[in-house]
C-alpha positions as CSV (number, residue, x, y, z in Angstrom):
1,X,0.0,0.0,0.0
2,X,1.3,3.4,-1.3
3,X,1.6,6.4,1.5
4,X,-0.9,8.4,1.7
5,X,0.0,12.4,2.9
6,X,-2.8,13.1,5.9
7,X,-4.0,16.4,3.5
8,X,-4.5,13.7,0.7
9,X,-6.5,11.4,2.7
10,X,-10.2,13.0,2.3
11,X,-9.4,14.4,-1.4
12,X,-12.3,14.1,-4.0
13,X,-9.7,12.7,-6.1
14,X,-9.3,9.6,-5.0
15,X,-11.2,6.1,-5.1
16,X,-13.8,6.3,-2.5
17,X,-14.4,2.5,-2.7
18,X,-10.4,2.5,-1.6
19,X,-10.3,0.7,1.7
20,X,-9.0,2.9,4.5
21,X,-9.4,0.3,7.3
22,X,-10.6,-2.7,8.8
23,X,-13.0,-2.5,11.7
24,X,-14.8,-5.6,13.1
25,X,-13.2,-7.9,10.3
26,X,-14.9,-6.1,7.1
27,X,-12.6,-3.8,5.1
28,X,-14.4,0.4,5.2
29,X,-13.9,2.5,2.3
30,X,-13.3,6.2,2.3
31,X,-16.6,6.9,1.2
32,X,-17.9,5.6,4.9
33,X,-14.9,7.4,6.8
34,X,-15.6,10.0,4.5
35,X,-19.1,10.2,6.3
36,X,-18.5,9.5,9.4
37,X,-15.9,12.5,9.5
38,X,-18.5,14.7,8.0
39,X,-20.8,13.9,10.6
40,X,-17.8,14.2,13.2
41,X,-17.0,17.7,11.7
42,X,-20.9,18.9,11.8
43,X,-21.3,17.9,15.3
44,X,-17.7,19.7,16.6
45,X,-18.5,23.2,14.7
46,X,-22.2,23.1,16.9
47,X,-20.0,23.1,19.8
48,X,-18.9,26.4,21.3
49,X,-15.0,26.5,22.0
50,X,-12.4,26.4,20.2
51,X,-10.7,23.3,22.2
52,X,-11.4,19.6,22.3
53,X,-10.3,16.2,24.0
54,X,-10.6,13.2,22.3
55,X,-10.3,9.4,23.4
56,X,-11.8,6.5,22.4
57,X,-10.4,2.9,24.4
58,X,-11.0,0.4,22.1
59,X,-12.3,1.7,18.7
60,X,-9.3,3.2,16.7
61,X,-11.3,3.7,13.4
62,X,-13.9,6.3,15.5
63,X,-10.8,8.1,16.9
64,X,-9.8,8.9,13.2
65,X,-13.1,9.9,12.2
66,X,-13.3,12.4,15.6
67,X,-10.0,13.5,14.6
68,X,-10.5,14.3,11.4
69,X,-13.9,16.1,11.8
70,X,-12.3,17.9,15.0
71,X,-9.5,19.3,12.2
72,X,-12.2,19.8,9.6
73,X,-14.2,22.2,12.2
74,X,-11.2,23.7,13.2
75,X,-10.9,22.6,16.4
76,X,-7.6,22.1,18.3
77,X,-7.1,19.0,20.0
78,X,-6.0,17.3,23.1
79,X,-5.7,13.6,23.2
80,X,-5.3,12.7,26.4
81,X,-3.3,8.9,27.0
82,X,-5.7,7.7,29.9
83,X,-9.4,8.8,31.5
84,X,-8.1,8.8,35.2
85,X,-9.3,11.4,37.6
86,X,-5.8,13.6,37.4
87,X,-5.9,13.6,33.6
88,X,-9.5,14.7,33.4
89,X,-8.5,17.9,36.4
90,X,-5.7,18.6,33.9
91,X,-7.7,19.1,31.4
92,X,-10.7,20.7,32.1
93,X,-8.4,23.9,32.2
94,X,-7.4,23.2,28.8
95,X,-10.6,22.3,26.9
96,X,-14.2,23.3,26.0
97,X,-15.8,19.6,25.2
98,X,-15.0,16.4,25.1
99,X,-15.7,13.3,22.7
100,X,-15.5,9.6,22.8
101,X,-15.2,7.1,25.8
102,X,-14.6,9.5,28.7
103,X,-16.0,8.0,31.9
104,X,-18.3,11.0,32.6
105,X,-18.8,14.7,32.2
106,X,-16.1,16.0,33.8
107,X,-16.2,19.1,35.7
């Protein structure tokens, strides 16, 4: 598989049947990342802020898409390595929102 430059990835000219990943044993195509970053993207520019965190455990292919549409809205970033209690305090300084598989709101 050729390398693909991040700015590339979401281009309108490449394949969109091109598989991007694998996620629960099926390949996904850019036309469904493609999506799901849209709908990523749509939901981060309704969100007040300009900052972000984002973690998700387990599911590697949703962390892209969040990623992506974070980018896409213009959001910057934080991704945090864990969802313990300290990390959480350190960030809610730092951020306006959060996404993904954080344990609960935190304060």
């Amino acid at each position: 598989m050729a390398f693909v430059p991040l700015e590339d990835l979401l281009s309108a000219r490449r394949d969109r049947q091109q598989p991007v990943a694998v996620r629960a044993g099926r390949p996904v195509h850019l036309d469904e990342f493609a999506a799901a970053v849209a709908s990523w993207r749509a939901a981060f520019a309704a969100c007040p802020g300009r900052s972000v965190a984002v973690y998700f455990q387990e599911d590697s292919f949703e962390f892209a898409c969040a990623l992506f549409g974070a980018w896409h809205a213009g959001k910057r970033v934080f991704i945090p390595g864990d969802v313990l209690p300290h990390t959480l305090a350190n960030l809610a300084s730092c951020v306006d929102g959060y996404a993904g598989t954080f344990p609960r709101a935190p304060n």
